[in-house]
C-alpha positions in Angstrom: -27.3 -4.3 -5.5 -25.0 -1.2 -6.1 -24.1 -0.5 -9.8 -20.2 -0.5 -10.1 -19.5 3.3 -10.6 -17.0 5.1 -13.7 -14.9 7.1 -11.7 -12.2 6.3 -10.0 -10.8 7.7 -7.1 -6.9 7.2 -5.8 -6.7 5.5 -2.6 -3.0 5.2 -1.2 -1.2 2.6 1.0 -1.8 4.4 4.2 -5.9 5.4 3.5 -6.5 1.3 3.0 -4.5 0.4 6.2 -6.5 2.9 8.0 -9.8 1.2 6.5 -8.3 -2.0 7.0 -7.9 -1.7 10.8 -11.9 -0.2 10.9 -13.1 -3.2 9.3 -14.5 -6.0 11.6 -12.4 -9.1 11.4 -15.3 -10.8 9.1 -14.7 -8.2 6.9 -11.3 -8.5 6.7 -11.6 -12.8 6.6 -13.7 -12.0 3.5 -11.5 -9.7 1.9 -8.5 -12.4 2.3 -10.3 -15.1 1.0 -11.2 -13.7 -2.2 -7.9 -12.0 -2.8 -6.7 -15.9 -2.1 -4.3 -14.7 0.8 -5.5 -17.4 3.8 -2.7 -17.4 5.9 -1.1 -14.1 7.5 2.3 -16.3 5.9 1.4 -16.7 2.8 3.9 -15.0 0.1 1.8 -12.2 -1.9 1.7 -13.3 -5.5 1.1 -11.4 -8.7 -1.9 -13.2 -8.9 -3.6 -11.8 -5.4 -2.3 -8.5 -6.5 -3.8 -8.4 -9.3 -7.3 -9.7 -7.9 -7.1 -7.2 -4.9 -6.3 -4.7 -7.8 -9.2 -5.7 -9.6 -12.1 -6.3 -6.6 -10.9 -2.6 -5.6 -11.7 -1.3 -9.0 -15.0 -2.5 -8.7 -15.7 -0.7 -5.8 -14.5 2.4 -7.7 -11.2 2.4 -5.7 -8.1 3.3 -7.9 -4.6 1.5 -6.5 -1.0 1.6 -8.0 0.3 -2.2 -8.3 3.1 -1.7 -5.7 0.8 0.2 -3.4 -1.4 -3.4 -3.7 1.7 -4.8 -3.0 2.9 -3.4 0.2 -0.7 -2.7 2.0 -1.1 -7.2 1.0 2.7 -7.4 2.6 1.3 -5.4 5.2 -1.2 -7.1 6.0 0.3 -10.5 5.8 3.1 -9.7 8.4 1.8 -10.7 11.9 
């Protein structure tokens, strides 16, 4: 297992939508489910903002809130 790492690097809205459509869709089923968005209606809450804000900082990833916000409204809109 992969220590979390310190530094932080700035990811924008159209870098994750670009990593989002390479993921495989288990990937991306995962990456819903802990974030707590399970249906592509769902409305995006603060609260699976701020857990998709917080699972990318662990990865090192860096997001603005509204960036969160709009790649999760993204990805919720069939």
């Amino acid at each position: 297992m992969t220590e979390p790492t310190t530094s932080q690097s700035y990811v924008d809205v159209e870098t994750m939508k670009q990593l989002w459509t390479g993921a495989s869709e288990q990937e991306r089923a995962d990456v819903l489910a802990e974030v707590g968005l399970t249906t592509i209606t769902d409305e995006i809450t603060d609260e699976m903002v701020d857990e998709a804000l917080s699972r990318a900082a662990e990865h090192g990833i860096d997001v603005t809130p509204d960036d969160m916000r709009e790649f999760l409204d993204w990805v919720a809109t069939p």
